[in-house]
VOGU-3710 file (C-alpha; in Angstrom, 3 decimals, decimal comma):
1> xxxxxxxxxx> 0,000/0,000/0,000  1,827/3,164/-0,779  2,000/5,802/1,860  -0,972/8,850/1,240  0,415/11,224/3,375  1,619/14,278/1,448  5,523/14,391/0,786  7,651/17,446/1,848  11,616/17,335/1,272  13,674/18,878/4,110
11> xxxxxxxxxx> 16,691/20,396/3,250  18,603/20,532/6,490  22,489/19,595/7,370  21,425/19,228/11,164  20,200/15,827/11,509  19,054/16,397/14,798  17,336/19,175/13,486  15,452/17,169/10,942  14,672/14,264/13,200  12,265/17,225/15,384
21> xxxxxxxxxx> 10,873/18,560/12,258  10,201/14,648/10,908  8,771/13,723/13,998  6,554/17,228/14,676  5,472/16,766/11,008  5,232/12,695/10,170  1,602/12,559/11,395  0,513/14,474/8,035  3,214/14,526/6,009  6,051/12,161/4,773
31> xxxxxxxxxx> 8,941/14,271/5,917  12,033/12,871/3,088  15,477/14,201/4,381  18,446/15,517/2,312  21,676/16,913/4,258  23,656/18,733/1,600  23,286/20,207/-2,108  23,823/17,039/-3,278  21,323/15,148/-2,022  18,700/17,767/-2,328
41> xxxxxxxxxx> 19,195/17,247/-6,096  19,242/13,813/-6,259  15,616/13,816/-3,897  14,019/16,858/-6,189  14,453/15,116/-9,197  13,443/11,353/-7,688  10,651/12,937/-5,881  9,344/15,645/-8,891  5,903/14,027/-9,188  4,818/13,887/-5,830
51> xxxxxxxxxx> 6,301/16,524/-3,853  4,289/18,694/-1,945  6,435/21,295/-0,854  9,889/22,353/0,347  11,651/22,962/3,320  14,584/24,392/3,264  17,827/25,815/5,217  19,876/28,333/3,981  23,617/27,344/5,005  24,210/23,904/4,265
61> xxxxxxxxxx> 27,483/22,543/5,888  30,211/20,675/2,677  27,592/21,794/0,048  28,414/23,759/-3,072  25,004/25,164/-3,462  23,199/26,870/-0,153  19,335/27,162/0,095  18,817/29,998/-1,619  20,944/29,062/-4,905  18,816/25,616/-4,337
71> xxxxxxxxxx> 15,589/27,731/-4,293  16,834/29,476/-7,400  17,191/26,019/-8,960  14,044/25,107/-8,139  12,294/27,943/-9,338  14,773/28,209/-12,940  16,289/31,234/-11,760  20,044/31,930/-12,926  22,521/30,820/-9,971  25,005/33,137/-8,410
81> xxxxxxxxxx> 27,731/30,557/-8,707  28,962/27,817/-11,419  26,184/25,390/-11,415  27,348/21,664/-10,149  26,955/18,488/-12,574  24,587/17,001/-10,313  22,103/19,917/-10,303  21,497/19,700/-14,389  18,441/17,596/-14,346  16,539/19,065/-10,993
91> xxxxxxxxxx> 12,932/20,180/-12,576  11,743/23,352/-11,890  8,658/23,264/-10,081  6,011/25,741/-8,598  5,538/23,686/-4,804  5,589/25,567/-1,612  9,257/26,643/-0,560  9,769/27,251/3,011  12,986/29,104/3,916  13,836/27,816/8,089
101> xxxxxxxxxx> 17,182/29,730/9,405  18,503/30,510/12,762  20,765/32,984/10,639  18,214/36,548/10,707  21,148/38,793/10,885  22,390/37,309/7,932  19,037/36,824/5,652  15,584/38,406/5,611  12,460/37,373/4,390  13,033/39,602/1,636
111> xxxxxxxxxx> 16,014/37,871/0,315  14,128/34,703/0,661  10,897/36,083/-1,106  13,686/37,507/-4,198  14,716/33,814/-4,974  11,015/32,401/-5,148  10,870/31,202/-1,901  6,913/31,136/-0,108  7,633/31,570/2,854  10,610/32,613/5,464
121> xxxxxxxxxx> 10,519/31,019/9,133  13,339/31,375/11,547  14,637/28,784/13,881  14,163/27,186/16,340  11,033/26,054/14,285  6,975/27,522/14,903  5,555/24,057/14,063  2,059/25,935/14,392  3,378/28,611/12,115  5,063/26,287/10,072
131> xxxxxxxxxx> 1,605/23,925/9,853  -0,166/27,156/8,754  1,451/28,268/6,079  2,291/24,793/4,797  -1,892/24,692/4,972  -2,261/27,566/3,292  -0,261/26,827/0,254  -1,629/23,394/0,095  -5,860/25,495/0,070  -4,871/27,716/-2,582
141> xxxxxxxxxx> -3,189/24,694/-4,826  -6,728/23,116/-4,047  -8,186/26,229/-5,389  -6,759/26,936/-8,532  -6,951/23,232/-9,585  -10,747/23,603/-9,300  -10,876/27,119/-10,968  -8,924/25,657/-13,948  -10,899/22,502/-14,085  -14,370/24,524/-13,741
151> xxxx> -12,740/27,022/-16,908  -12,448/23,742/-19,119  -15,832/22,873/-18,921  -18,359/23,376/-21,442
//
């Protein structure tokens, strides 16, 4: 039987990390991991047809890429640096990106919101804030899927 939850991808180089956020999320959502660029790629492309949305940190510990060039990726925006092997085939997709960072001083929401990002949550993680907005991407995909079906009708 295959698994109905929806699927979200963390991004995260903090295991530990992760494991709260899998274990906060895992009763609605199957929470995939991915602890560098690297793997991120590999999970975005394996996981194009079914993922739900992204989560994703910004500074990701031995990775080329950090979350926001991976954001640009996802979204087909150019990248600010030489763009690895292993990122050629990631899809670019329209899901819910959520930007998590304990680094404020460093990033803003703005800078998030500039590479396509959804939303932009600081750490340690609002699992009621995150749960909301995750929620209110997911109403609005609902939405316009039945506005375009209703506009193909006869």
């Amino acid at each position: 039987m295959t698994d109905p939850r929806p699927v979200l991808l963390y991004v995260e180089d903090d295991v530990d990390t992760f494991k709260l956020a899998e274990l906060r999320l895992r009763s609605r959502y199957r929470v995939v991991h991915a602890q560098n660029d690297r793997e991120a790629c590999e999970r975005l492309i394996e996981l194009a047809p079914t993922l739900q949305g992204l989560l994703m940190d910004i500074e990701l510990q031995g990775s080329q890429l950090d979350g926001l060039d991976l954001v640009r990726l996802v979204r087909g925006l150019p990248l600010t640096r030489p763009r690895p092997d292993y990122s050629l085939a990631v899809p670019t997709s329209t899901v819910p990106i959520v930007i998590l960072t304990a680094h404020i001083g460093r990033y803003s929401e703005a800078d998030a919101h500039a590479v396509g990002a959804t939303d932009f949550l600081t750490k340690p993680i609002d699992f009621t804030r995150l749960s909301l907005s995750l929620a209110r991407h997911h109403i609005a995909s609902v939405m316009t899927s039945l506005s375009n079906a209703a506009s193909r009708r006869p």
